[in-house]
C-alpha positions in Angstrom: 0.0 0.0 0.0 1.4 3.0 -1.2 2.0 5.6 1.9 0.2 9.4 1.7 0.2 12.4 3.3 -3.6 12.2 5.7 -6.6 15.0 6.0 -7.4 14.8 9.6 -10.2 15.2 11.5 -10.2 15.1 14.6 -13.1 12.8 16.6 -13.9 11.0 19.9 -14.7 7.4 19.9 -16.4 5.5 22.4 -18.6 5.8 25.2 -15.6 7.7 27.0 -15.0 10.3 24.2 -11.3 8.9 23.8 -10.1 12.0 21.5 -8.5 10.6 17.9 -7.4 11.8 14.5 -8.7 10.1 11.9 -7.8 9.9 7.9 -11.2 11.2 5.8 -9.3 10.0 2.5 -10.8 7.5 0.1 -10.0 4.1 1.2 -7.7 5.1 4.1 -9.1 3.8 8.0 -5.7 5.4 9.8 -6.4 6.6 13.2 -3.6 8.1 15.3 -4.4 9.5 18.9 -3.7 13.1 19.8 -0.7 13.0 22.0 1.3 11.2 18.9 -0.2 13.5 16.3 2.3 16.3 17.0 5.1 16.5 14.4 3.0 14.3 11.5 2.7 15.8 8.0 -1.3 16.7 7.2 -3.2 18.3 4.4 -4.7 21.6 5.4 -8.4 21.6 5.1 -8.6 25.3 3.4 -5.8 25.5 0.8 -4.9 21.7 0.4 -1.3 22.1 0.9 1.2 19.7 2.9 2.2 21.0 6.7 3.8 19.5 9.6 1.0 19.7 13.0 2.3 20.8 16.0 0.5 22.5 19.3 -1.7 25.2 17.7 -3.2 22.7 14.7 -3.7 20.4 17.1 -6.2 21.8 18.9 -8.9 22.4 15.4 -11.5 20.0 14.6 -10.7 20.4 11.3 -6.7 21.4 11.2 -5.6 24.2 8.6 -2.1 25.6 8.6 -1.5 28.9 9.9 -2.1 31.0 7.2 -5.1 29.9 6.7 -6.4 31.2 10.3 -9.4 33.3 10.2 -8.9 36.4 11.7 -12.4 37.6 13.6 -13.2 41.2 12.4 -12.8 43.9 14.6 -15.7 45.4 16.3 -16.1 49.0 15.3 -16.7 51.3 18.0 -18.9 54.0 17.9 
């Protein structure tokens, strides 16, 4: 089987909520579990391209690199 860079998203499993990452690629069942996910290449959800997760990345549901973060509009005061 040839090896490929995974899309994660990341899921719980079980009655416990155990928290996973899990491969959404066509005919790919990879699971890895969070603490181990650090340091793995992934394809960002947004723009597609290859990146290494660390801390921040982590933490998404769906992970995107970092210049793909959304900033939040400010507020205008009036």
């Amino acid at each position: 089987m040839e090896e490929h860079v995974h899309k994660y998203v990341r899921v719980k499993l079980g009655k416990k909520g155990f928290t996973v990452f899990q491969c959404i690629l066509p005919d790919c069942s990879h699971y890895i579990r969070s603490e181990l996910v650090i340091g793995k290449r992934f394809i960002c959800w947004r723009c597609d391209g290859i990146f290494v997760m660390n801390q921040k990345t982590a933490q998404y549901k769906k992970p995107h690199c970092s210049s793909c973060v959304r900033v939040p509009k400010e507020v205008a005061t009036t």
